[in-house]
VMD Tcl script that draws the C-alpha trace (Angstrom):
set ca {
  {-95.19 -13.15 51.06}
  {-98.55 -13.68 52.75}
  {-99.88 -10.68 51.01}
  {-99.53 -13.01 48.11}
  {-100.74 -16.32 50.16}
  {-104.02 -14.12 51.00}
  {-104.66 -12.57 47.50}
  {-104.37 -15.99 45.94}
  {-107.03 -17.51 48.89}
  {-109.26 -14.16 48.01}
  {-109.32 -14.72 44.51}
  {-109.09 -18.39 43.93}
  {-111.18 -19.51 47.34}
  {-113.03 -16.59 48.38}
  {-111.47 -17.48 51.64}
  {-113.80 -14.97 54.54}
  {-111.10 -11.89 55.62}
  {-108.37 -12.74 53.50}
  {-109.57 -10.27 51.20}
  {-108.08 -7.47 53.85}
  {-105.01 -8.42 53.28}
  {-105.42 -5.75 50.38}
  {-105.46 -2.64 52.20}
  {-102.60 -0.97 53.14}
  {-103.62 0.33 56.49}
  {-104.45 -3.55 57.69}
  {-100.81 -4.30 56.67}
  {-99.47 -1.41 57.92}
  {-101.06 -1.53 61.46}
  {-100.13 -5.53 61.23}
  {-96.82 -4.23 60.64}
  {-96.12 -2.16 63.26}
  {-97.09 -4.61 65.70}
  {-94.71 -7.44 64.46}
  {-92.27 -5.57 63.87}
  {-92.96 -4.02 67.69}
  {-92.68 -7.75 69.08}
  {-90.00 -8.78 67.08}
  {-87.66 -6.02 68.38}
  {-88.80 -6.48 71.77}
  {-89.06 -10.00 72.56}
  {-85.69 -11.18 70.40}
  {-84.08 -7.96 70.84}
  {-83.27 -9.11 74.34}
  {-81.52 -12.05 72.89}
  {-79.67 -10.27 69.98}
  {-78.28 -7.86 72.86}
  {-77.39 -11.40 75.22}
  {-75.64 -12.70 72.05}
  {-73.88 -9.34 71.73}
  {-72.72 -9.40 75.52}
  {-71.46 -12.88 75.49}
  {-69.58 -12.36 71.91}
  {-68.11 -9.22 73.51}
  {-69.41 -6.92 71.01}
  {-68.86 -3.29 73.69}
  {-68.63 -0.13 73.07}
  {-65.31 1.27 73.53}
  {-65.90 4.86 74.95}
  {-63.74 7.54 74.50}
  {-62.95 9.97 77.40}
  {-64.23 13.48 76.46}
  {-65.17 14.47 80.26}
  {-68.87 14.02 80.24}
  {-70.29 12.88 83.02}
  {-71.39 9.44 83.03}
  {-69.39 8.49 80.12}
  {-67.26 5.92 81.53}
  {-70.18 3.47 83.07}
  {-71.05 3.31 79.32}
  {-67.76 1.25 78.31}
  {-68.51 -2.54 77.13}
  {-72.61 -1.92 76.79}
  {-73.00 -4.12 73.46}
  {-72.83 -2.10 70.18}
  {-73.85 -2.93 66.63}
  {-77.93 -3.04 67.84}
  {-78.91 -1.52 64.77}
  {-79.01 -5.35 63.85}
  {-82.60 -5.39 65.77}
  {-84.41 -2.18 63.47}
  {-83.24 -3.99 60.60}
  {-84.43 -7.42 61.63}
  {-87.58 -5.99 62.94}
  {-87.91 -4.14 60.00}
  {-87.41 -6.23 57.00}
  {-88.74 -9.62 58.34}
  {-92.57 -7.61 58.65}
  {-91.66 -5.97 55.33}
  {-91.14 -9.30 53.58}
  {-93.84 -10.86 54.51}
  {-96.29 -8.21 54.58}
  {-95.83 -5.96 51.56}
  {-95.49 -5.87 47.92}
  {-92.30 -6.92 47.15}
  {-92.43 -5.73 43.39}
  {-93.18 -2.66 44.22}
  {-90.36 -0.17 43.19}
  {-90.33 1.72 46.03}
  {-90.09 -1.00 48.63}
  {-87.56 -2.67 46.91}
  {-85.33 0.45 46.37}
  {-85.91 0.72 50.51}
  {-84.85 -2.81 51.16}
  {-81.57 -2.21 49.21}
  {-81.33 1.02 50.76}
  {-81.69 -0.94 54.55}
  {-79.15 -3.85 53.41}
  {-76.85 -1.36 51.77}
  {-76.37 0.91 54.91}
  {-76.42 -1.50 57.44}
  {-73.68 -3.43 55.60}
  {-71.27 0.01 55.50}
  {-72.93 0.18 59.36}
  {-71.64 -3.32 60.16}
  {-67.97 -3.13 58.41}
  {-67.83 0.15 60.11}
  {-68.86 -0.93 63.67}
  {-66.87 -4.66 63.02}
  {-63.28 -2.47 62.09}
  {-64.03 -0.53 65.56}
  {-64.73 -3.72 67.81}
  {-63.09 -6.67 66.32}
  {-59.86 -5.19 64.91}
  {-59.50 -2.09 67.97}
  {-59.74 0.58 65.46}
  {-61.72 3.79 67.28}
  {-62.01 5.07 63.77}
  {-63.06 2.63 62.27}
  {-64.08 2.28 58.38}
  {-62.32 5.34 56.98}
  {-64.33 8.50 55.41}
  {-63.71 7.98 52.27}
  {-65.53 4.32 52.28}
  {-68.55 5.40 53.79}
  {-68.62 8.71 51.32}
  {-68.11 5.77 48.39}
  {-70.53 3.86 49.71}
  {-73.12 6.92 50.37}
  {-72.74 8.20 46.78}
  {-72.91 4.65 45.50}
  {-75.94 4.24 47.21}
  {-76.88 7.91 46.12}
  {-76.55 6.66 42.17}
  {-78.43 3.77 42.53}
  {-81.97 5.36 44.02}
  {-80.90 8.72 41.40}
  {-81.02 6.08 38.37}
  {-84.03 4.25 39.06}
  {-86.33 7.43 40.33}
  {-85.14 8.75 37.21}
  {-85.30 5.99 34.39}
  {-87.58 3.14 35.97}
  {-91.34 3.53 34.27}
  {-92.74 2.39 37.38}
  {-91.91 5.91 39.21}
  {-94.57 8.17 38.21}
  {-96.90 11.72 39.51}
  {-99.95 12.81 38.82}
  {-99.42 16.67 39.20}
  {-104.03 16.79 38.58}
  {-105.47 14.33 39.93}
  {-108.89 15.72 38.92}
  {-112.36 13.97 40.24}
  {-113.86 11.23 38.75}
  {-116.72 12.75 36.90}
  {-114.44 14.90 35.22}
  {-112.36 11.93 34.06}
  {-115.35 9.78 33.10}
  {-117.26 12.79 30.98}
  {-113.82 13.33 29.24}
  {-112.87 9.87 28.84}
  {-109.54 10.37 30.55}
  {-107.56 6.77 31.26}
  {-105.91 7.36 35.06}
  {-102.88 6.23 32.84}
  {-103.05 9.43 30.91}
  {-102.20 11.94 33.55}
  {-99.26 10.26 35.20}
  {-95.82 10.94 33.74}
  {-92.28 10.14 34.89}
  {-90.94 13.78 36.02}
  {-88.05 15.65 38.68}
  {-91.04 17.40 39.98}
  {-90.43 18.14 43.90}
  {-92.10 19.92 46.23}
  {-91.35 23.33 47.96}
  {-92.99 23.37 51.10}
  {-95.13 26.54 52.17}
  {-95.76 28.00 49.18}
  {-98.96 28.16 46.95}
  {-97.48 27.40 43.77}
  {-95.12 24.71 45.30}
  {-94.02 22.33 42.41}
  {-90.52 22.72 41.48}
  {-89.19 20.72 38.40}
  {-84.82 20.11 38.75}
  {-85.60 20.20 35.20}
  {-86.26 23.97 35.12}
  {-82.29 24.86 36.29}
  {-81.29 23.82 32.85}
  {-83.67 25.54 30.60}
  {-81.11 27.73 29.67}
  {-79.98 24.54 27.37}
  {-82.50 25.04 24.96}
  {-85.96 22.97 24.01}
  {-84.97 19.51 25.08}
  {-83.82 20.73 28.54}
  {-85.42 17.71 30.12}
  {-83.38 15.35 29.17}
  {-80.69 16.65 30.75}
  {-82.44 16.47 34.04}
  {-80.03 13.79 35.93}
  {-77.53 16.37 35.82}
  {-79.21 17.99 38.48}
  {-81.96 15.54 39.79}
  {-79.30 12.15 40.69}
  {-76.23 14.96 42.05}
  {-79.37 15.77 44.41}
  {-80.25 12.41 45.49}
  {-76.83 11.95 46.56}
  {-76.40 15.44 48.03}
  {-79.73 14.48 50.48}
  {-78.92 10.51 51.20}
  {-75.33 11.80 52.59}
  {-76.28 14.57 54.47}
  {-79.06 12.70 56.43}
  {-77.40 9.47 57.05}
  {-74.27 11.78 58.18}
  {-76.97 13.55 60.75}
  {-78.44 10.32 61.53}
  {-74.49 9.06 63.11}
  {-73.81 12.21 64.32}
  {-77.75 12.61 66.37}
  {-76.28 9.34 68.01}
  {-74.67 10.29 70.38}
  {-76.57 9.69 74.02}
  {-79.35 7.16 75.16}
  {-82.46 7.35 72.87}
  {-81.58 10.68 71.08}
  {-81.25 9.34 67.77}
  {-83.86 6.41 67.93}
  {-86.40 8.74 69.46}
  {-86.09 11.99 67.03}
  {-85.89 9.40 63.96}
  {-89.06 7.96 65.00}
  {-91.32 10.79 65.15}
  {-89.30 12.16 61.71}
  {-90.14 9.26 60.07}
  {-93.59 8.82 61.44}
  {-94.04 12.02 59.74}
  {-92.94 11.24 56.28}
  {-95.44 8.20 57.07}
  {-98.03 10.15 57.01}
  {-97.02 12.18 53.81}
  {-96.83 8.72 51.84}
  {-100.14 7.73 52.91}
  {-101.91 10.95 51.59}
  {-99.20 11.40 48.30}
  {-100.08 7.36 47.27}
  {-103.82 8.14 48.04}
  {-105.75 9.81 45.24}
  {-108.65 10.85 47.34}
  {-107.16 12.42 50.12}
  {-104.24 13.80 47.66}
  {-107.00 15.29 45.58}
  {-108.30 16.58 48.68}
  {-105.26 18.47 50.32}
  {-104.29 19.32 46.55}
  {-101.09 17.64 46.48}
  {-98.44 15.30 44.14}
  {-100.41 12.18 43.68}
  {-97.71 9.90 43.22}
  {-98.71 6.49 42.48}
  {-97.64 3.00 44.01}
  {-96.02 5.23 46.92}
  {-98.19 4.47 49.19}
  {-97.04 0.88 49.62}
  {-94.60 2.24 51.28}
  {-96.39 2.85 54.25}
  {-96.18 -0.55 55.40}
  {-92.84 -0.56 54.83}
  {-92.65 2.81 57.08}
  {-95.15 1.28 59.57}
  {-92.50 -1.34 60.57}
  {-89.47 0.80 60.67}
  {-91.29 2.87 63.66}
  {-92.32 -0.36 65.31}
  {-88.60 -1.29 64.92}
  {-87.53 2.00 66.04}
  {-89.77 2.26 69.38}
  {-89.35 -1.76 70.21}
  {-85.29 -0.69 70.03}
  {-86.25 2.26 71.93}
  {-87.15 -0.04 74.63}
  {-83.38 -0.98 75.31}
  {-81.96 2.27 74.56}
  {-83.85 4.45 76.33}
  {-81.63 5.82 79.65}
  {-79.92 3.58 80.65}
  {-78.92 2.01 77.46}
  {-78.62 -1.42 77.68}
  {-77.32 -1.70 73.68}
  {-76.25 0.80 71.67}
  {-77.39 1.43 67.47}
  {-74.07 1.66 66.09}
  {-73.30 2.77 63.00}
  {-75.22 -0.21 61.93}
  {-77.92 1.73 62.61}
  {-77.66 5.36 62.70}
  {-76.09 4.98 59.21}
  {-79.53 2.85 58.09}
  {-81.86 5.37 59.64}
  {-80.44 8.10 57.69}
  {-80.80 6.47 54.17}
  {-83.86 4.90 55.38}
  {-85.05 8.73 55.73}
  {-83.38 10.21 52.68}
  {-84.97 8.04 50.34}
  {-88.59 8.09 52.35}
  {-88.40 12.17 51.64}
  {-87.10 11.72 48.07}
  {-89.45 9.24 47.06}
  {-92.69 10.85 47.76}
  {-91.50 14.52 46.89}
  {-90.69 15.97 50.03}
  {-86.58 15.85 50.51}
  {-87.06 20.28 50.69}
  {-89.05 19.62 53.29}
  {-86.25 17.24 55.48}
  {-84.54 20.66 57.15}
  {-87.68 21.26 58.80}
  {-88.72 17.53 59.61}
  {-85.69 16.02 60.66}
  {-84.53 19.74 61.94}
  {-82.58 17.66 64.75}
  {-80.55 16.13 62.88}
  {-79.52 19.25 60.93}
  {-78.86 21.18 63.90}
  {-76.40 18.51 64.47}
  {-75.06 18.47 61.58}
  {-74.85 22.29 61.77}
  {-73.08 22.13 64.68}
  {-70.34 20.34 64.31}
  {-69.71 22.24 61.03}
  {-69.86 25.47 62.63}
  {-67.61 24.45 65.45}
  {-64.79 23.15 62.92}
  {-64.74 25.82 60.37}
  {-64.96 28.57 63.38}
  {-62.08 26.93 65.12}
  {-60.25 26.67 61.44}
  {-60.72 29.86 61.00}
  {-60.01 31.34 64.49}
  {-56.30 29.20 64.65}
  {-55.20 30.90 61.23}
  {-56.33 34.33 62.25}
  {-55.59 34.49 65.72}
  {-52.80 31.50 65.98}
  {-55.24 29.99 68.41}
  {-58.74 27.53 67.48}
  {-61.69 29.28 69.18}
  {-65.27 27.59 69.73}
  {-68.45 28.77 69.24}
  {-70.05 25.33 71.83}
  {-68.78 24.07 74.66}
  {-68.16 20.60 72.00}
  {-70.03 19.44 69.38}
  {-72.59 17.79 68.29}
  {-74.92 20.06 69.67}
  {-75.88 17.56 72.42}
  {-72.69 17.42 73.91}
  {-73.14 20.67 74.47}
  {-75.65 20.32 76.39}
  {-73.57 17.51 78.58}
  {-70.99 20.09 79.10}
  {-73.51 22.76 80.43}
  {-74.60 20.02 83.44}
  {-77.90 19.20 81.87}
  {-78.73 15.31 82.07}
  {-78.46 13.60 79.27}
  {-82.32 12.19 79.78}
  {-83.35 15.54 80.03}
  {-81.66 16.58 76.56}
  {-83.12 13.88 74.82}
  {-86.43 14.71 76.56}
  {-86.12 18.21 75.21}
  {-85.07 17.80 71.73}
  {-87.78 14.88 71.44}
  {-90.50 17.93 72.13}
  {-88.94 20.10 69.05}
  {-88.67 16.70 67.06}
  {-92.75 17.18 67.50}
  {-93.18 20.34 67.14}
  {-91.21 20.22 64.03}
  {-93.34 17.35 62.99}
  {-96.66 18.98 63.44}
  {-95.49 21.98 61.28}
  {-94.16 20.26 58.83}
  {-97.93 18.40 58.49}
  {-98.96 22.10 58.39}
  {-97.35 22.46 55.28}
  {-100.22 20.33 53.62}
  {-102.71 23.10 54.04}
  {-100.96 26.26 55.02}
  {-99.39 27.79 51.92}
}
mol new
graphics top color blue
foreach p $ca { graphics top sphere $p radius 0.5 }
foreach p [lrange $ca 0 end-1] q [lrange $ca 1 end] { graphics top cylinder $p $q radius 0.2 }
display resetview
């Protein structure tokens, strides 16, 4: 909204310094700050409102220590990243932009299957609240939805060679001409590291690639339920999951700023992807919504994310990483949340298969998700989230590797 407001002033006025309103790292930095104050000066009265409505965790006993001072802190916080996040968005970015609007109905989407989920556990005393199959629906639906448009809309495009602009200039070459809708990814690490989905069906003869959604949307879906899964199951203690999801998705900020910039993706040699990097403002807000929520979950929690949130940071992610080319990369950049994931998997198909073999479950952990684990060993839960904050960095910092080192 004022992104418009200034752009008209600019154009129509020549108003002095509304003509900044143009680049994206103004908005972006102007982002992160209101979206910064916004979850830290009315967080503290979304988390009042949630105290005096009642809205408390119910905790269930599992034995770790400290669990049961935890019952009745409020729940459903998530509320605050997606306040802080959208309000900056709206009024900052460029709302026909494909990509921010396919994140807006990504944040509204998942928070809504968040908040039924998180409303069926408080309100109507249900621990389990919103059953599986719902949030699977709801995942997938959400799954088709990005799949379609990356796929069909003309607006997503790559530029595979950028090339320099004396090349284009002495051959005449339109910056139009070299972008083309594709299901190019990228592998990370490798020299050669374009991948086409395209390619898995060439077996199907010359007009293979049209038959690309069969293996490009199943994908999307695949990656936007296995990361909003990790996301809910990352939450688990004070800070864990706001903390890691921060630096994951600083990360992919940084990826989006050099993939939608034609100079510096020239530069590194990368997928120039136009329009993409708009999306750094949008990115820029969801950390400043992340860290201001940060501020009142950090040990001790004073609210809790929900699955209002956890299940929003994970499609928030999903569609960050497929957007810009880099969902391959996501084991390695959000490597937190797949050990989680990992974990419990392991633990149930190990105990699966122990009880049929042996007539008696067997565990590999002490309990999953992999933090608990770390709760049952006697380590304190600051300490844990601590500790898998410093991986979450060092994953980060080698997955910004992957730019040069191939």
């Amino acid at each position: 909204m004022l992104y418009y407001i200034f752009q008209h002033l600019d154009k129509a006025f020549d108003v002095p310094g509304a003509g900044v309103f143009q680049y994206i790292t103004f908005r972006s930095a102007l982002a992160f700050i209101l979206s910064l104050l916004i979850a830290t000066i009315y967080g503290k009265k979304i988390i009042n409102y949630l105290r005096n409505q009642q809205v408390g965790e119910t905790v269930r006993e599992l034995g770790l220590e400290g669990q049961t001072a935890k019952a009745g802190t409020p729940t459903m916080g998530g509320i605050i990243i997606i306040l802080a996040t959208l309000i900056p968005v709206l009024l900052l970015a460029k709302l026909n932009n494909i990509y921010i609007i396919l994140l807006i109905v990504t944040t509204i989407w998942m928070g809504t299957i968040g908040f039924i989920d998180d409303y069926i556990k408080i309100f109507k005393k249900d621990k389990q609240g919103l059953k599986g199959i719902f949030k699977v629906i709801g995942q997938v639906g959400l799954g088709l939805i990005v799949g379609t448009v990356l796929y069909l809309s003309p607006d997503v495009t790559v530029r595979k060679d950028t090339l320099t602009s004396r090349v284009k200039i002495e051959n005449n070459i339109k910056p139009s001409d070299l972008e083309e809708r594709s299901t190019a990814t990228t592998i990370p690490f490798m020299k050669n590291n374009e991948f086409d989905y395209a390619e898995v069906l060439s077996f199907m003869g010359d007009d293979y690639k049209s038959y690309a959604w069969l293996i490009f949307i199943p994908m999307v879906i695949l990656i936007i339920t296995a990361v909003s899964n990790g996301a809910n199951l990352t939450d688990g203690i004070d800070g864990l999951a706001a903390g890691t999801s921060a630096i994951s998705v600083l990360t992919l900020g940084l990826f989006t700023f050099v993939s939608g910039n034609i100079i510096f993706s020239d530069y590194l040699n990368i997928m120039y992807i136009p329009n993409s990097g708009e999306m750094t403002v949008y990115i820029a807000a969801f950390v400043g919504a992340l860290v201001g929520f940060l501020w009142y979950n950090a040990y001790p929690a004073s609210v809790f994310m929900g699955d209002t949130g956890s299940l929003t940071i994970g499609g928030i992610i999903a569609v960050i990483a497929i957007a810009i080319r880099k969902e391959l990369m996501i084991p390695v950049v959000c490597g937190i949340f797949l050990a989680e994931n990992l974990s419990v998997i392991i633990q149930v198909s190990y105990f699966k298969y122990t009880k049929k073999k042996f007539g008696e479950g067997r565990r590999i952990f002490l309990m999953s998700p992999l933090h608990h684990h770390y709760q049952k060993k006697g380590y304190h839960e600051s300490r844990i989230v601590t500790r898998f904050w410093i991986v979450g960095i060092l994953l980060a910092i080698f997955s910004l590797v992957s730019l040069k080192l191939r």
